[in-house]
C-alpha positions in Angstrom: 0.0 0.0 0.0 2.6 2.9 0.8 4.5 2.0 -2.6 1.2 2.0 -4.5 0.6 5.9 -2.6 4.1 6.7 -3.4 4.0 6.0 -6.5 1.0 7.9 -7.0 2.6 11.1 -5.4 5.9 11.1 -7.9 3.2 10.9 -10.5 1.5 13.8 -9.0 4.9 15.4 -8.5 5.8 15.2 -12.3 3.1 16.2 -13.7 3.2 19.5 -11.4 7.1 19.5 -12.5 6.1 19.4 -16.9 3.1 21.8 -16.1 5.2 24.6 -14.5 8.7 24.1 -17.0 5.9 23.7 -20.6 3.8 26.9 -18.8 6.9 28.8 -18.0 8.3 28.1 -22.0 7.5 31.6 -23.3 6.4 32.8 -26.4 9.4 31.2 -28.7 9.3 27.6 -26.7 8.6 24.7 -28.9 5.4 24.2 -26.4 4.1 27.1 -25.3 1.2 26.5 -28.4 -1.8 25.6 -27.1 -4.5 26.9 -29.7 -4.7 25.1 -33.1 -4.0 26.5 -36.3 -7.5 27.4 -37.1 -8.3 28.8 -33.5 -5.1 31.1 -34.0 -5.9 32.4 -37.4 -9.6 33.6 -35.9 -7.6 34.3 -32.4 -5.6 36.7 -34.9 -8.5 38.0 -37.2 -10.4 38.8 -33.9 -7.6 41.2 -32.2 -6.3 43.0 -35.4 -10.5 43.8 -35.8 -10.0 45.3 -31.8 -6.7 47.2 -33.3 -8.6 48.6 -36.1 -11.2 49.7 -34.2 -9.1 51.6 -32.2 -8.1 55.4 -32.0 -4.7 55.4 -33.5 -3.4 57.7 -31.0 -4.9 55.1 -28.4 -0.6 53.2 -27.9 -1.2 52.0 -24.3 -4.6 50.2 -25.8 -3.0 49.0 -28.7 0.4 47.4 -27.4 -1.2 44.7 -25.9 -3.3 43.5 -28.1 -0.7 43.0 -30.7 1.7 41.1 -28.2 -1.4 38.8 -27.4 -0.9 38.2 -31.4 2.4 37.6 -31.1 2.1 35.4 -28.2 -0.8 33.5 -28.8 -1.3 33.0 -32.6 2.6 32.4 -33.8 1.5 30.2 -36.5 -0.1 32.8 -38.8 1.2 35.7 -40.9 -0.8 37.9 -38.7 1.7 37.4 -35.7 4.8 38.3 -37.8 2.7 41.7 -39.1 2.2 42.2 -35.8 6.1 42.3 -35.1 6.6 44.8 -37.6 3.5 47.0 -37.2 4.5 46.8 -33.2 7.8 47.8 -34.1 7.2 50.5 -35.9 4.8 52.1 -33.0 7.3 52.0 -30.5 10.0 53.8 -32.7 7.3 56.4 -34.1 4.2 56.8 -31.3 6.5 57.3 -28.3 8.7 60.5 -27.4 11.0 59.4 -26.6 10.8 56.4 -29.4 10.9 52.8 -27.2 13.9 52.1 -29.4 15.4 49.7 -27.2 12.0 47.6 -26.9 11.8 47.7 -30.9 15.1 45.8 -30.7 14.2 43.1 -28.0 11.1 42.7 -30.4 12.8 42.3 -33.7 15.6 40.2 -32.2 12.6 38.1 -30.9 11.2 37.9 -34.8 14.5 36.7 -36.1 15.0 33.7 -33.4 11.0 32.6 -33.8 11.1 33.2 -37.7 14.8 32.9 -39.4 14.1 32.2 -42.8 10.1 34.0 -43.1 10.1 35.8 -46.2 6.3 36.9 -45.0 7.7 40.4 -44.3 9.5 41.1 -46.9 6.5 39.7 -49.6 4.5 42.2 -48.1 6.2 45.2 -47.8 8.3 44.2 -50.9 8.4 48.3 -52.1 10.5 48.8 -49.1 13.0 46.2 -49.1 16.6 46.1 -50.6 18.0 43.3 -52.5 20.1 41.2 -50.0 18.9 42.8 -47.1 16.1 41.4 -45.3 13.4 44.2 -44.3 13.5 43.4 -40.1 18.0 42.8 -40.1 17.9 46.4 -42.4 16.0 47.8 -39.5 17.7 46.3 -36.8 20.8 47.4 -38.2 19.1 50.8 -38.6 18.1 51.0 -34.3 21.7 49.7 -33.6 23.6 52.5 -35.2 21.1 54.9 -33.3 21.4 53.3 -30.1 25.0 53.2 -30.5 24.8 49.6 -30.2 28.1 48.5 -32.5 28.9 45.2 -31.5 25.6 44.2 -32.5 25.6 46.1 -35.7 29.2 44.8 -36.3 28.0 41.0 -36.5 25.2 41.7 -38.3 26.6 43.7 -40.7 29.5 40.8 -41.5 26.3 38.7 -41.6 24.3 40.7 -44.9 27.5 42.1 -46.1 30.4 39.0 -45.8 32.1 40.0 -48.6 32.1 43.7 -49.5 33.7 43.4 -53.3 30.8 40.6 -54.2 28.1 42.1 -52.7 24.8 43.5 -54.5 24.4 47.4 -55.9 21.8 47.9 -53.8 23.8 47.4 -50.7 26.5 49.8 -51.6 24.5 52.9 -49.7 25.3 50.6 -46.8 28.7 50.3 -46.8 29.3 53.4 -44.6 27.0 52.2 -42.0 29.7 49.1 -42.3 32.2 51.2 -42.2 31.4 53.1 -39.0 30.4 49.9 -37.3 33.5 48.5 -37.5 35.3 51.4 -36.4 33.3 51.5 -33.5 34.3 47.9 -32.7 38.3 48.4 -33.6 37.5 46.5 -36.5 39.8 49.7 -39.0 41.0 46.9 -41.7 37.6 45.9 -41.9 36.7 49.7 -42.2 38.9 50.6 -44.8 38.1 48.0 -47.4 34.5 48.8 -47.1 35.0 52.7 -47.4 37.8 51.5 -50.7 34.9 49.5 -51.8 32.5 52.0 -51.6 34.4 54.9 -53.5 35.4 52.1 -56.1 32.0 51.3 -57.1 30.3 54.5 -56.6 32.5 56.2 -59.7 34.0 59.5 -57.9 31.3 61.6 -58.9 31.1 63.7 -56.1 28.1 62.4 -54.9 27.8 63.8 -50.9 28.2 60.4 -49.8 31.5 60.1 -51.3 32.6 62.9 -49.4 31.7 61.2 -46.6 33.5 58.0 -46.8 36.6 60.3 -48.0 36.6 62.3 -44.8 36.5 58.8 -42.9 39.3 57.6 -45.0 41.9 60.2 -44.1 40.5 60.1 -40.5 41.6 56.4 -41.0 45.4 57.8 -42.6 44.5 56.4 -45.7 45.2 59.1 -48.7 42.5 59.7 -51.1 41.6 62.3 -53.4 40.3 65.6 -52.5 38.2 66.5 -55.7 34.6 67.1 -54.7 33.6 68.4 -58.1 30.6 66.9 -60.1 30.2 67.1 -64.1 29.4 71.0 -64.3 32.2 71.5 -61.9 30.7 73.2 -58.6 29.5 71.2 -56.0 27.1 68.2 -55.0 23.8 68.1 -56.1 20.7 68.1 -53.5 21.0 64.6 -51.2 17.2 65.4 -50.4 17.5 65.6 -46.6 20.7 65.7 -44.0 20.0 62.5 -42.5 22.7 60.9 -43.6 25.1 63.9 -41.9 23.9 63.4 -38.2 26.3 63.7 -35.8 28.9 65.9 -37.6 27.9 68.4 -35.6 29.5 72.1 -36.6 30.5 70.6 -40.4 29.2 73.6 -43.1 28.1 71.6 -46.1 27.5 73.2 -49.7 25.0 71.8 -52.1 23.5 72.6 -55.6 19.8 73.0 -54.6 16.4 74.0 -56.8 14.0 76.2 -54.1 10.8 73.6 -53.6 7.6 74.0 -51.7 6.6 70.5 -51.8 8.2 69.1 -49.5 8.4 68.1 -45.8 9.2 70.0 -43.3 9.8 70.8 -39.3 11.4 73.6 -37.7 11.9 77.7 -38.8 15.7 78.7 -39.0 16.7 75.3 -37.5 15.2 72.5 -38.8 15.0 68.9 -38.3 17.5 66.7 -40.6 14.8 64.6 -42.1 12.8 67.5 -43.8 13.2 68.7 -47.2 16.2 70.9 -48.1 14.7 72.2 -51.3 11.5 73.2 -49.1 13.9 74.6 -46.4 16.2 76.7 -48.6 12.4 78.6 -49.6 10.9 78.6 -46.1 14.1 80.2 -45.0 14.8 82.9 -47.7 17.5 81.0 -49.1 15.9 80.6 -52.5 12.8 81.1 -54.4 10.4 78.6 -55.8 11.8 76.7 -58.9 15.5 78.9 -58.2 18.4 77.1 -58.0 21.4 78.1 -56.1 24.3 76.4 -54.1 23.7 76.4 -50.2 25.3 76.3 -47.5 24.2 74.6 -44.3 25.2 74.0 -40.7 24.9 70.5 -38.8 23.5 70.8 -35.3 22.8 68.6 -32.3 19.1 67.7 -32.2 16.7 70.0 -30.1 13.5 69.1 -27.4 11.7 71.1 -30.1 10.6 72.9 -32.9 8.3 75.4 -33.7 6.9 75.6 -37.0 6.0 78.7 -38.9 4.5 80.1 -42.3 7.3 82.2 -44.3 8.2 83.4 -47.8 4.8 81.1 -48.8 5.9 77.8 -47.0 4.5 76.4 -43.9 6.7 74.2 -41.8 5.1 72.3 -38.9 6.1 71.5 -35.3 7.3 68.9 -33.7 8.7 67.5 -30.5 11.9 65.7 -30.0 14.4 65.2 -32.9 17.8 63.4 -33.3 20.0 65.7 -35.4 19.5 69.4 -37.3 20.4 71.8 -39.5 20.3 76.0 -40.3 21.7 77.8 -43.4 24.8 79.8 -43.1 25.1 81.2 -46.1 24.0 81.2 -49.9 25.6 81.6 -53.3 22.9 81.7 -56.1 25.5 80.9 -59.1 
């Protein structure tokens, strides 16, 4: 009798032992599925209905219905839309952006879902050949959080082979380039940033002039001619992006005035919005006039006030990474 009630208590015991291990799994365990395929997919169709329904502006509501997507129907397409479309919420709907927790999340995506091409089928207009659509983002919230050892190993991962790899990748290579200079990597840097100014055929292009400047940062000697085919200076790179960080750097560029396009800030503007509609706003240059410009890179600001001038309104906004102001203007 007591080896017939032992037995039944290790019985007892185990099964309490699976049930708290298989429970605790988490969302990427093996068994932490518990609803079939077809009770995900309405599991799924059910919440993104609730998300829809939703005010937009409504974040704290939102959040948690797409993680009980994630969490609860990881069979369907749905869940990996839901990865990206929670992704993009906590880089865009938060000041500050929850850039850190867009990481965890997309890091999460690639260990569930290493070879789904679901992403990249759907959103196929924003994608670049050889570069998956949630690594080119990752690498993207890396170099913003400053975190390079990260962005070092991924980029060896799209990028192995800098000479072989695709055209489309070539933009890039200075995102390489800085990574593994952050990471003491400086052969690896240089032979992207050679690379780079190989394939690119020293037109001038402001990129160029970039990778140049890293170069002899780097004691590497390259050339110094900045001229394009009508001999002044770069054409219009569309917005300053691309020069965050170089904070105090005067840039010229060959711009024609534009009111079309975006645009945040009056005097000092954020480095996303539209040169061409800037140069306008700001007096620089006149609708349809082109002129070479000449413009400052600042620090972000906690701010900027927008403001209707010369025929252009520029909006407001909070927060921003990185800036810019015009200095001067030459209308040759």
């Amino acid at each position: 009798m007591k080896r017939k009630v032992l037995f039944v208590f290790i019985c007892i015991a185990l099964s309490l032992f699976f049930v708290e291990v298989f429970g605790a799994w988490g969302v990427g365990g093996a068994f932490a599925e518990e609803l079939t395929l077809i009770e995900q997919q309405k599991l799924a169709r059910t919440l993104f209905n609730k998300i829809a329904a939703k005010d937009e502006q409504d974040v704290q509501g939102i959040e948690p219905l797409f993680l009980e997507v994630i969490e609860k129907a990881p069979r369907v397409k749905r869940a990996e839309e839901a990865y990206w479309m929670l992704s993009n919420m906590y880089m865009q709907a938060y000041d500050p952006p929850r850039n850190k927790d867009a990481v965890a999340l997309l890091e999460q995506y690639l260990t569930r879902y290493p070879r789904s091409r679901v992403l990249d089928d759907k959103f196929s207009m924003f994608t670049t050949p050889g570069l998956p659509l949630v690594k080119g983002r990752l690498l993207s919230l890396y170099e913003q959080e400053e975190m390079w050892e990260k962005a070092a190993a991924l980029y060896d991962e799209v990028i192995p082979e800098p000479k072989t790899a695709g055209e489309a990748l070539l933009s890039h290579f200075i995102g390489y380039g800085r990574a593994m200079e952050q990471t003491g990597h400086k052969e690896k840097a240089i032979a992207a940033y050679t690379v780079f100014l190989e394939r690119s055929g020293n037109t001038g292009d402001f990129l160029e002039e970039i990778v140049k400047d890293r170069l002899k940062e780097l004691g590497v000697e390259v050339s110094s001619d900045t001229s394009v085919a009508d001999g002044t200076v770069p054409e219009d790179p569309g917005n300053l992006e691309s020069f965050r960080g170089r904070n105090g750097e005067v840039f010229r560029f060959r711009v024609r005035g534009s009111a079309l396009g975006s645009l945040w800030g009056d005097g000092v503007y954020t480095d996303d919005s539209s040169l061409a509609t800037a140069a306008v706003h700001a007096g620089v240059l006149r609708r349809e006039e082109e002129g070479v410009v000449a413009v400052r890179i600042l620090p972000g600001r906690k701010e900027y006030a927008g403001a209707e001038r010369n025929g252009v309104a520029s909006e407001s906004y909070g927060e921003w990474h990185g800036s810019f102001e015009f200095v001067e203007a030459s209308k040759d």
